[in-house]
N, C-alpha and C positions, 0 to 999 in steps of 0.2 A: 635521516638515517632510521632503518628499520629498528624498534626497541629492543625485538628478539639478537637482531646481530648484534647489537650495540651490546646487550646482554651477555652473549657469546663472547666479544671480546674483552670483557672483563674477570668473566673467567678464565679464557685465556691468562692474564696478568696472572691473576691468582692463583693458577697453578704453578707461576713460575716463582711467585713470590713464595708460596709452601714449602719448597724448598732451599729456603732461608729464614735466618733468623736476623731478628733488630732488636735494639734497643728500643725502650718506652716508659713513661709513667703510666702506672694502674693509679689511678684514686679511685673513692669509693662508688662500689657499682660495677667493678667487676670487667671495664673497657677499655679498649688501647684503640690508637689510632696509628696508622705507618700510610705516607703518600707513598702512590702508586703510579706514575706517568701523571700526575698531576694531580690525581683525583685522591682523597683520604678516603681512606678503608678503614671503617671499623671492625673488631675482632670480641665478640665474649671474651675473656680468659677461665684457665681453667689452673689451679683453683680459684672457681669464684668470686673468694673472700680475701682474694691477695692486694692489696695495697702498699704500693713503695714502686721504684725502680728497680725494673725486672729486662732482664734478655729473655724474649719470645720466639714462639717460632707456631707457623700456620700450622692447624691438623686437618682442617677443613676451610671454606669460604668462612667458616661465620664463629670458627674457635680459634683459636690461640695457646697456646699451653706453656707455663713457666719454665724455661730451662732454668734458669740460676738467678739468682739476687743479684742485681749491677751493684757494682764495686762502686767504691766515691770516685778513684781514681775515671770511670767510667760515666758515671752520673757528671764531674766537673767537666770534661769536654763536650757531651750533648749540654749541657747550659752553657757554656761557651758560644752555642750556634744562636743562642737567644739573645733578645733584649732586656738589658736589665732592668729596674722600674724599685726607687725602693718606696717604702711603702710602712704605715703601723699596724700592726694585729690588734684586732678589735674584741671577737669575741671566736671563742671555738664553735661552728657549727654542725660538723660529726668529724669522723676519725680524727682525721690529719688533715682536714680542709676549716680552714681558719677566714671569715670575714675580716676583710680588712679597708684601709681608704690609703689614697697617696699623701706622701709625706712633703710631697713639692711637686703644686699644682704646674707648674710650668714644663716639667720630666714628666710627669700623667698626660698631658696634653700631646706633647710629641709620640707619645706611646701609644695612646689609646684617642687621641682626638678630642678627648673632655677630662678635668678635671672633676671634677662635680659628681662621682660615681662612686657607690659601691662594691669591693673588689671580689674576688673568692680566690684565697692561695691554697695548693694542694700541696700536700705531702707535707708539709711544717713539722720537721725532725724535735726540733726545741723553741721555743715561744712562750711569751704571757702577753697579755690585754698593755695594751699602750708603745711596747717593745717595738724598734723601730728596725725592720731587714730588709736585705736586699733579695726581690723575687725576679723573676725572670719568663716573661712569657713569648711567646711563640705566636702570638695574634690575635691568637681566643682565651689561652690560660695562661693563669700564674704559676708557677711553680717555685718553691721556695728555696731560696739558693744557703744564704747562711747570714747569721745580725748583723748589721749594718754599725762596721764599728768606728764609722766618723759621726756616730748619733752618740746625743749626750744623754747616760743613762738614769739622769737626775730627773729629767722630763719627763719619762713614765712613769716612776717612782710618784712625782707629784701629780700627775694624774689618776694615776690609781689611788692616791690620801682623799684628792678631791669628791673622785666618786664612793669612795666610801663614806664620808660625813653628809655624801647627797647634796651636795652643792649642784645648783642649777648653772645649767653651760652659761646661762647671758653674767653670769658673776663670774666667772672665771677668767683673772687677767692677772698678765704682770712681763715684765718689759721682756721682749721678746718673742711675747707667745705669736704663732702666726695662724692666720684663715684656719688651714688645715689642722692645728691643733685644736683649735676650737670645733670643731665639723666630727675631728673623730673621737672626741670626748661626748657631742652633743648624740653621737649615733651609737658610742656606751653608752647613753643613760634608756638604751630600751632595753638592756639586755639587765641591769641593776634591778635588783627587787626594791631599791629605796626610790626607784622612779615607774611606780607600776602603771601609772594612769598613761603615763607617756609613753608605756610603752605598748598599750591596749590601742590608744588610740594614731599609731604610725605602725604597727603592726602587718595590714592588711597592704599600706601605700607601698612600704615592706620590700614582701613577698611580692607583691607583683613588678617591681624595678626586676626585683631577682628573676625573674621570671620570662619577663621580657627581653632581659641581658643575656640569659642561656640561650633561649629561640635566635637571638639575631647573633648571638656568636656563632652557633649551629650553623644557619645558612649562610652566615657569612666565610666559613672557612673555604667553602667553592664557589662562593661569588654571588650567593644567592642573598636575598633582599626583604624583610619584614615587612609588611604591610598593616596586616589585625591579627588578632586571636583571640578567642574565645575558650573559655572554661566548663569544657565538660567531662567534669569527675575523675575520671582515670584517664583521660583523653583532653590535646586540645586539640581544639580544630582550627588552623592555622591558615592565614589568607599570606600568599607570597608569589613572588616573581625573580627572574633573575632579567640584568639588565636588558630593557630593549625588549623584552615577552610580555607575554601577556599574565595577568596573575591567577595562582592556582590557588586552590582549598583543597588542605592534608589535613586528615586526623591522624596523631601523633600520642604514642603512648607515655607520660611523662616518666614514668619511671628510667627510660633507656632511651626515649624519640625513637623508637622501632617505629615505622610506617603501619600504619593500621588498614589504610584508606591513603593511595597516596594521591587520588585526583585527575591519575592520567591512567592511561591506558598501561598493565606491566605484564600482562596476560598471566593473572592469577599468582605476579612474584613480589606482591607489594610488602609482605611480612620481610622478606629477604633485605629489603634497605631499611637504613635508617635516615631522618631527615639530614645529616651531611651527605651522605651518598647518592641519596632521590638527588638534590641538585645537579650536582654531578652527572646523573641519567637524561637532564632535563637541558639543561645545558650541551649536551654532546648530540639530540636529539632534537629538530627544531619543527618534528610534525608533531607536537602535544597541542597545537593551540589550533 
């Protein structure tokens, strides 16, 4: 398929989709996302700085604009469509997006395929460090449904005494405790100023799990597939394929994965996607290779 038609017909959609509104999460950054015949569309919002669950509606291909604050009554049915997954809050990392780990590796596993990972929950209404809830995602994200009240709330409470006195995770025991308690105590103590060296030096291993987990959630939401990337400054530059193709190199802006460079041919509309959308161009199009 020609890219330009392929182009053409997705505008098409989008002007049909303009005149309507959906439901969505904004977390921070300012984006929504609404599937489209298969493909997810991302949208700016406008305002900006809006964070929460919002009823949207298109102004253009590439804004969005807040009609109204979704209701709970509103936000409990779109989590209804989700997976629930619960999970402990570890540390605030901005607004209302909260690091977290699973609270039972064997429900992480069914969900996401590994236990073994660190999470990132968006929108967290109410929370502390250790606090065990029930979040709810959709393939790629967490979003935070509400506390998890078959958790016992004496187990945060004593892990939060633990890391206050700085006790080191390999000391911490007592009948009960499980893997995953230990794992998300051991991934507080970078966030602790009474454990600074530990946390100078898992810092950087860090950021780049986080980093690698955004990129392959990104192309994984249309099918597309990680391969490498590479760290350059305001840009990565990303090696990828979608199944059975051949692999591409994107530079990708991190702040938003707006398309900088997307690798293929888009005739000068490469800014117009972002890395969930290029897949989707790339995929529908099987002369890029």
């Amino acid at each position: 398929m020609d890219v330009r038609q392929l182009i053409n017909q997705l505008a098409a959609r989008e002007e049909t989709l303009r005149g309507e509104q959906f439901l969505a999460p904004c977390v921070g950054g300012g984006q929504v996302r609404v599937s489209l015949d298969g493909l997810v569309q991302t949208f700016h919002t406008r305002p900006h700085d809006f964070e929460g669950w919002g009823i949207f509606q298109p102004s253009d291909d590439a804004m969005a604009e807040l009609v109204e604050v979704a209701t709970l009554p509103q936000v409990a049915v779109y989590l209804k469509l989700l997976k629930p997954v619960r999970v402990r809050l570890v540390e605030r990392l901005r607004g209302r997006t909260w690091l977290a780990y699973p609270a039972c590796g064997e429900d992480a596993r069914g969900r996401f395929g590994s236990a073994d990972d660190e999470l990132r929950v968006h929108l967290v209404s109410e929370g502390a460090r250790f606090e065990q809830v029930v979040a709810y995602t959709d393939g790629c994200d967490l979003f935070y449904g509400e506390p998890d009240r078959r958790a016992d709330a004496r187990i945060a409470e004593r892990l939060r005494k633990l890391l206050r006195e700085g006790v080191e995770p390999r000391h911490i025991t007592w009948k009960g405790i499980t893997p995953e308690m230990r794992a998300v105590y051991a991934l507080a103590t970078e966030f602790a100023p009474e454990f600074g060296q530990v946390r100078k030096r898992r810092k950087s291993a860090r950021r780049k799990r986080l980093e690698e987990k955004r990129l392959r959630h990104a192309l994984g939401v249309n099918g597309g597939q990680l391969v490498d990337y590479e760290d350059e400054g305001e840009n990565w530059r990303v090696v990828w394929r979608v199944p059975g193709g051949a692999s591409l190199v994107s530079i990708v802006a991190k702040r938003d994965l707006t398309i900088v460079n997307a690798g293929i041919c888009l005739s000068g509309y490469d800014r117009d996607f972002d890395l969930l959308s290029l897949v989707g161009v790339v995929k529908n199009s099987w002369d890029y290779y």
